[in-house]
C-alpha positions as CSV (number, residue, x, y, z in Angstrom):
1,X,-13.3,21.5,23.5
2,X,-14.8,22.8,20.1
3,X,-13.2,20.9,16.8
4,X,-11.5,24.5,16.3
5,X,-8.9,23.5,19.1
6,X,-9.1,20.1,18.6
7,X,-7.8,19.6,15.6
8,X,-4.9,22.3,15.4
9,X,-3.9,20.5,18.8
10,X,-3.8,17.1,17.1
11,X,-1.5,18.6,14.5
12,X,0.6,20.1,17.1
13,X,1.2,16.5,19.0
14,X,1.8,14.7,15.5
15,X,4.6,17.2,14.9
16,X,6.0,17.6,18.4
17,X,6.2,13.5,17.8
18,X,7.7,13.3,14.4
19,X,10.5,16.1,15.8
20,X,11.2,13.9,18.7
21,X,11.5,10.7,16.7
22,X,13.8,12.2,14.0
23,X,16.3,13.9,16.8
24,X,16.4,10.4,17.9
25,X,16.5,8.4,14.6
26,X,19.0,11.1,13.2
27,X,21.9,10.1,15.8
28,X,22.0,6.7,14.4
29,X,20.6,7.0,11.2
30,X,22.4,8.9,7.8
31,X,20.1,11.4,6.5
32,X,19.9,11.9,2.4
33,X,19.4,15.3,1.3
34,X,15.9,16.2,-0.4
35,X,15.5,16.1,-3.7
36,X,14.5,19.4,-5.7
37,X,11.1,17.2,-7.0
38,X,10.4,16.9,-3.1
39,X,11.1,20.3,-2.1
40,X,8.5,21.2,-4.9
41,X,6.5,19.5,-3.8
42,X,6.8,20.4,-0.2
43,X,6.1,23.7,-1.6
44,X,3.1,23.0,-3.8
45,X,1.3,21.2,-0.7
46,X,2.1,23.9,1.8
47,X,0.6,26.3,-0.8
48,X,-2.6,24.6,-0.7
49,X,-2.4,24.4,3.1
50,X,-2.5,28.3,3.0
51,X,-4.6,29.1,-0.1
52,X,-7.2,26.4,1.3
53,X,-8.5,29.3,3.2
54,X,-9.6,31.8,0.6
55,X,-10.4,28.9,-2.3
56,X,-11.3,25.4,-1.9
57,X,-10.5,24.6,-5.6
58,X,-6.9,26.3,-5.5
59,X,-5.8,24.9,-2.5
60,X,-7.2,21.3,-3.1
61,X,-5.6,21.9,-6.6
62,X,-2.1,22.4,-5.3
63,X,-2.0,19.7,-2.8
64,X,-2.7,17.7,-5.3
65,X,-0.3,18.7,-7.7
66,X,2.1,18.5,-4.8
67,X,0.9,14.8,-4.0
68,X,1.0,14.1,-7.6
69,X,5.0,15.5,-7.9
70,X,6.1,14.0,-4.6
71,X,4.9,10.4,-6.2
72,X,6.8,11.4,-9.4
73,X,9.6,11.8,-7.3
74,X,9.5,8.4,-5.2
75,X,9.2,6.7,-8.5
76,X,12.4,8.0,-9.6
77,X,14.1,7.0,-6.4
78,X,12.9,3.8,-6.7
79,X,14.2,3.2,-10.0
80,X,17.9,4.5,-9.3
81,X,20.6,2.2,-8.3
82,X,21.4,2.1,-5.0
């Protein structure tokens, strides 16, 4: 097995697994809507997933940007009043 499969298989278990623990979790557990800042974010970071391809720079540029809004965001969260 060549680390072409191997790693797109990985990915594909660590998904399947998250999936599996939030259809159990969300039963018991209240889920909070996302935020616009983390659905930007989302974005930005899946836009360097697919632009990593065709340009290094641009997609390591906008995953970073997405990191770098998705902390923006947990900082707010932290600071509001429950």
């Amino acid at each position: 097995m060549n680390a072409a499969l191997f790693f797109p298989l990985i990915g594909a278990v660590v998904l399947l697994a998250i999936l599996g623990a939030l259809l159990l979790l969300g039963k018991t557990r209240r889920m909070e809507r996302i935020t616009p800042l983390a659905g930007l974010a989302f974005g930005f970071v899946l836009a360097g997933l697919l632009f990593g391809g065709t340009s290094r720079w641009i997609g390591d540029g906008l995953m970073g940007t997405g990191m770098l809004i998705a902390l923006v965001d947990i900082i707010r969260n932290l600071k509001r009043p429950v």
